[in-house]
C-alpha positions as CSV (number, residue, x, y, z in Angstrom):
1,X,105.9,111.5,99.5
2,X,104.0,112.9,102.7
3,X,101.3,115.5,101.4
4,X,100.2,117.0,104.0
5,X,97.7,120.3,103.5
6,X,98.1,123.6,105.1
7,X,95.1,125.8,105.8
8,X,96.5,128.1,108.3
9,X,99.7,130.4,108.4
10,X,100.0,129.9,112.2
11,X,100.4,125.8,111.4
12,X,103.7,125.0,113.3
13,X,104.7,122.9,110.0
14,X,105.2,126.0,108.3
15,X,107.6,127.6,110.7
16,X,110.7,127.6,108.5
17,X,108.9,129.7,105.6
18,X,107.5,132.4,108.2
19,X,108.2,135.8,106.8
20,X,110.9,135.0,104.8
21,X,111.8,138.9,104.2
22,X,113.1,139.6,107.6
23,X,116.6,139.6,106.2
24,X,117.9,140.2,109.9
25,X,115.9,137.2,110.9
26,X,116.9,134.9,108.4
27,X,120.6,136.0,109.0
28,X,120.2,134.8,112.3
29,X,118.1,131.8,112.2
30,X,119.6,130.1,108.8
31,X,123.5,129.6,109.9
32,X,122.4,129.2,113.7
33,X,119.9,126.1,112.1
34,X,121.8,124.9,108.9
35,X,118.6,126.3,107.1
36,X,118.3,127.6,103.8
37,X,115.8,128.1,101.1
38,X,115.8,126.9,97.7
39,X,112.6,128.4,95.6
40,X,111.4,126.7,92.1
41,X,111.3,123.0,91.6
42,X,114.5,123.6,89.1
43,X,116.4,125.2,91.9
44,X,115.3,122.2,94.2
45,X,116.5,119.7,91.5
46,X,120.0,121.0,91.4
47,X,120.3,121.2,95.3
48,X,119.4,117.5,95.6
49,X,122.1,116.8,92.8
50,X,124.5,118.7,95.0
51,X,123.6,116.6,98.2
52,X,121.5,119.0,100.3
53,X,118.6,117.4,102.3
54,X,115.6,118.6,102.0
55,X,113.4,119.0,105.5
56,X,110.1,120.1,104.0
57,X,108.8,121.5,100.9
58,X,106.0,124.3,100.7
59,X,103.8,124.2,97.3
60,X,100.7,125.3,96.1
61,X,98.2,122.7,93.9
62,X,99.2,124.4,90.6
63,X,102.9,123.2,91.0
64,X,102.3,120.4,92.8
65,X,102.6,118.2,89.9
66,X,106.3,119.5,89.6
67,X,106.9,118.8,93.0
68,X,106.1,115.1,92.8
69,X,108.5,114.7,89.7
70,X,111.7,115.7,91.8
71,X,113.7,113.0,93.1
72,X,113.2,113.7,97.2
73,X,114.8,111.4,99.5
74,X,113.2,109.9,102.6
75,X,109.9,111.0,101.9
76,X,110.1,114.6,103.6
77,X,106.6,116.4,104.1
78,X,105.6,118.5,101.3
79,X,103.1,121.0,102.3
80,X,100.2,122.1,99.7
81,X,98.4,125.7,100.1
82,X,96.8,127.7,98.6
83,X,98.8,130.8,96.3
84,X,97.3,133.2,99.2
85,X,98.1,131.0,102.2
86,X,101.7,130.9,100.8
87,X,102.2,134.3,99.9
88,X,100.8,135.4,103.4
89,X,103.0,132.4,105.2
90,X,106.3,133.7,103.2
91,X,105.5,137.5,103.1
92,X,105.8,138.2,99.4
93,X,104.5,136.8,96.2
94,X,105.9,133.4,95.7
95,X,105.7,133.5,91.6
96,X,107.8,130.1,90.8
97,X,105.3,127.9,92.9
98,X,107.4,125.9,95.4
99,X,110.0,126.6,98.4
100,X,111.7,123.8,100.1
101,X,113.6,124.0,103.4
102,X,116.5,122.1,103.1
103,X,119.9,121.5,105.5
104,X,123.1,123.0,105.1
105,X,126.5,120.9,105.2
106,X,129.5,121.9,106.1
107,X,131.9,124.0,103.9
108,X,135.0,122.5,102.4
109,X,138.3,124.1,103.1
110,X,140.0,126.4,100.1
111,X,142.4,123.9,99.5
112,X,139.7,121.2,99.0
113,X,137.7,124.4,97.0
114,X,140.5,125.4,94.5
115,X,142.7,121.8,94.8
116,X,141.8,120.7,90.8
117,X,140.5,124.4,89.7
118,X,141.7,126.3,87.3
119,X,140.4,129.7,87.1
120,X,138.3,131.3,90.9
121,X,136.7,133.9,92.0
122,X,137.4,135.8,95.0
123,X,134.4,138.4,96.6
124,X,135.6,140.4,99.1
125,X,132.6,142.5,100.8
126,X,130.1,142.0,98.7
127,X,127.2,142.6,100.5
128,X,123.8,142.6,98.5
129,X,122.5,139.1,98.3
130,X,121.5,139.8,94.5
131,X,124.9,140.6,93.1
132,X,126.5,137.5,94.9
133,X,123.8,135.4,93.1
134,X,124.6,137.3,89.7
135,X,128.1,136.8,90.5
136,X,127.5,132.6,90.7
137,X,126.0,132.3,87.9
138,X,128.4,134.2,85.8
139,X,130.6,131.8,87.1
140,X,129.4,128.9,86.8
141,X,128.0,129.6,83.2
142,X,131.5,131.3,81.9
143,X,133.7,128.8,83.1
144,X,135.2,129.7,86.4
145,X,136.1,126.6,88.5
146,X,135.6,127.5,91.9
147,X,134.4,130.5,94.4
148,X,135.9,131.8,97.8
149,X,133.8,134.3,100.0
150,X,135.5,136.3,102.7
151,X,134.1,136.9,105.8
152,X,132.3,139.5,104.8
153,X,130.9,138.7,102.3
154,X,127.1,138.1,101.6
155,X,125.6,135.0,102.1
156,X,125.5,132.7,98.8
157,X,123.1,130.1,100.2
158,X,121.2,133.2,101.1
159,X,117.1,132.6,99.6
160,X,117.4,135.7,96.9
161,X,121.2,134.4,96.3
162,X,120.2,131.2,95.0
163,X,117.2,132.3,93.3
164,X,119.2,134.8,91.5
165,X,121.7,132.3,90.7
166,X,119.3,129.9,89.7
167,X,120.8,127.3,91.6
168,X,124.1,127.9,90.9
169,X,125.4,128.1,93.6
170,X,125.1,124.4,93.8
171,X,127.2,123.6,90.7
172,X,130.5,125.7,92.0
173,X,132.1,124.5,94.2
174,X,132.6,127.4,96.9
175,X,134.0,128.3,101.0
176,X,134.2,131.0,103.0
177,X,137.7,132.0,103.7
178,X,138.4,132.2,107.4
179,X,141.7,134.4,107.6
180,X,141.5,137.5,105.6
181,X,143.7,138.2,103.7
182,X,146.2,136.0,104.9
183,X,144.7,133.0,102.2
184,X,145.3,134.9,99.6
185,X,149.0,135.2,100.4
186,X,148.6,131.6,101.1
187,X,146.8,130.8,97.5
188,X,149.7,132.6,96.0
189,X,152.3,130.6,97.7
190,X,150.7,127.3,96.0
191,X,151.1,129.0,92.5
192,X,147.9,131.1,92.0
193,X,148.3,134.5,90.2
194,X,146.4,136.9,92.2
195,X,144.5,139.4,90.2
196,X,142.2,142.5,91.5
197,X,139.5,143.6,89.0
198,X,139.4,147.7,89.8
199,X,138.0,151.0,88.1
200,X,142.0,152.1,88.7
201,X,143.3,153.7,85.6
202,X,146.9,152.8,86.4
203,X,145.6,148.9,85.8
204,X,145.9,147.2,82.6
205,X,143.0,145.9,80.1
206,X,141.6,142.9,81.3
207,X,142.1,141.6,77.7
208,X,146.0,141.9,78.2
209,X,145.6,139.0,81.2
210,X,143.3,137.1,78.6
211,X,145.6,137.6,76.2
212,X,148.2,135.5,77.9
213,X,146.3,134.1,81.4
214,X,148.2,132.4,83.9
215,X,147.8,128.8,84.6
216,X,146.0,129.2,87.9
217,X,144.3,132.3,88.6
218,X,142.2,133.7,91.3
219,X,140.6,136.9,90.1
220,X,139.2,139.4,93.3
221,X,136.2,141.1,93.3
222,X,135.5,144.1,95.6
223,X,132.7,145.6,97.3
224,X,130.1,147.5,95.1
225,X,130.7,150.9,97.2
226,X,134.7,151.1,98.2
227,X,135.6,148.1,95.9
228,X,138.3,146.2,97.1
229,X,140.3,147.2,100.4
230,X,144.0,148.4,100.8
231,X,144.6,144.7,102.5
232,X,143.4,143.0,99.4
233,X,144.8,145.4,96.9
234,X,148.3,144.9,98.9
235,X,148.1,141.3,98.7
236,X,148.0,141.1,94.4
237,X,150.4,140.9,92.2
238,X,148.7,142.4,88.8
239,X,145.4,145.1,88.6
240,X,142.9,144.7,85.6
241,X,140.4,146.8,84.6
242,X,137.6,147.2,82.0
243,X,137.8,150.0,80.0
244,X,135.3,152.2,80.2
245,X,133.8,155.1,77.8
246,X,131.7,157.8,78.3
247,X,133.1,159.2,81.8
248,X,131.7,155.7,83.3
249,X,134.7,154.7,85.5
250,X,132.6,151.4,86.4
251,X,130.0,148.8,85.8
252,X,128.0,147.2,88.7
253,X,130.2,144.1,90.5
254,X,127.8,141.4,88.8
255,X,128.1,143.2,85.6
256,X,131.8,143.6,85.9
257,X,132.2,139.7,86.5
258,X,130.3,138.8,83.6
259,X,132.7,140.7,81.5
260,X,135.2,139.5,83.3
261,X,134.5,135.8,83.3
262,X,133.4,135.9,79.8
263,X,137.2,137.3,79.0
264,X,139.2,135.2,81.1
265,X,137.0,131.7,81.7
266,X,136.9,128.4,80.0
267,X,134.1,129.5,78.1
268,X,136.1,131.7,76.2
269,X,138.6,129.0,74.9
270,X,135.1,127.0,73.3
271,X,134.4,127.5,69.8
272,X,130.2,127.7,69.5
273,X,129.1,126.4,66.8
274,X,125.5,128.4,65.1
275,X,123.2,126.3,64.2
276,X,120.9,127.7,61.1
């Protein structure tokens, strides 16, 4: 491990943490570079387990411990300052105490994506970084298989993505779809069930599809203004909804897919044992 310490913000070894909330910077600079970031030594962890390389890693003595009991590769530099220097390098408050800089690889196709899944989500327009996050970890925790992003959709490897996330976007496996929404006509032509999740009163309880799901299904979630467009809604073959009360017509897309995935993934078919 090359430790290397950092007293300056203006230190060119820093230049891949530099004001990390320009969000119209890092739009440009991390798919032009194949750089993202991955924030907390957990996060780091699980984006080494899912083959990432790391180029450098920015810590401050506190976590540094941490840092030195992840499993990096080919001794990159990891870069000690102080919690000031950081926050000042970075532009906000770095409160999980490391940030590592790490390659992109390229995307798999979505017949690699979906070839042995079982259950995906589709985002279509989803544009706040957060909710995209949110929407990986539901999931990956509630036993969907696999993601697919369309071209409009929000960065995943996005930094507040995979922080929301917590990492995981590395466990599912995920692609942006290139052709929308021919895919999904595609998807449904190799057997997938193609399901919008919408506010429409006219669709049935998403606990009719759980009731009996389909062997492969691919469940699409819209946009958290204008939900999902005419194309997509055009290309389906069943609408689902949650019921709502209290004049509610909708929850928030990441809260939707929680309900959602915890209705209609594998996690539902487990039987959880309490332990006294």
């Amino acid at each position: 491990m090359d430790l290397q310490q950092i007293s300056d913000a203006d230190d060119p070894r820093v230049a891949d943490y530099v004001k990390l909330t320009d969000v119209n910077l890092r739009k440009q600079k991390e798919p032009a570079e194949g750089l993202f970031m991955a924030e907390s030594h957990q996060v780091i962890a699980r984006a080494l387990v899912a083959g990432y390389p790391v180029r450098t890693v920015l810590t401050t003595p506190r976590w540094l411990a941490a840092v030195e009991d992840l499993d990096l590769p080919d001794a990159p530099m990891v870069l000690v300052a102080s919690e000031s220097l950081v926050n000042e390098i970075t532009g906000y408050r770095v409160h999980r105490g490391a940030l590592a800089a790490m390659s992109r690889t390229p995307l798999p196709t979505a017949a690699e994506v979906v070839r042995d899944a079982r259950r995906i989500l589709v985002l279509e327009g989803i544009v706040d970084h957060t909710n995209v996050g949110a929407v990986f970890r539901c999931a990956a925790g509630l036993g969907f298989d696999a993601v697919l992003v369309d071209p409009t959709c929000a960065d995943p490897l996005y930094r507040r993505s995979v922080r929301v996330s917590m990492g995981a976007v590395f466990a599912v496996p995920w692609t942006r779809l290139t052709r929308w929404p021919q895919q999904l006509g595609e998807l449904s032509a190799e057997g997938w069930e193609i399901v919008a999740l919408t506010p429409r009163l006219d669709a049935e309880p998403v606990s009719a599809l759980a009731a009996s799901p389909p062997d492969r299904l691919a469940l699409i979630l819209g946009s958290e203004g204008p939900g999902l467009s005419t194309m997509a809604l055009e290309a389906v073959t069943r609408h689902v909804r949650i019921p709502m009360a209290h004049g509610v017509d909708s929850l928030n897309v990441a809260a939707a897919a929680a309900v959602a995935c915890y209705a209609l993934g594998t996690a539902a078919d487990q039987v959880i044992e309490m332990t006294p």
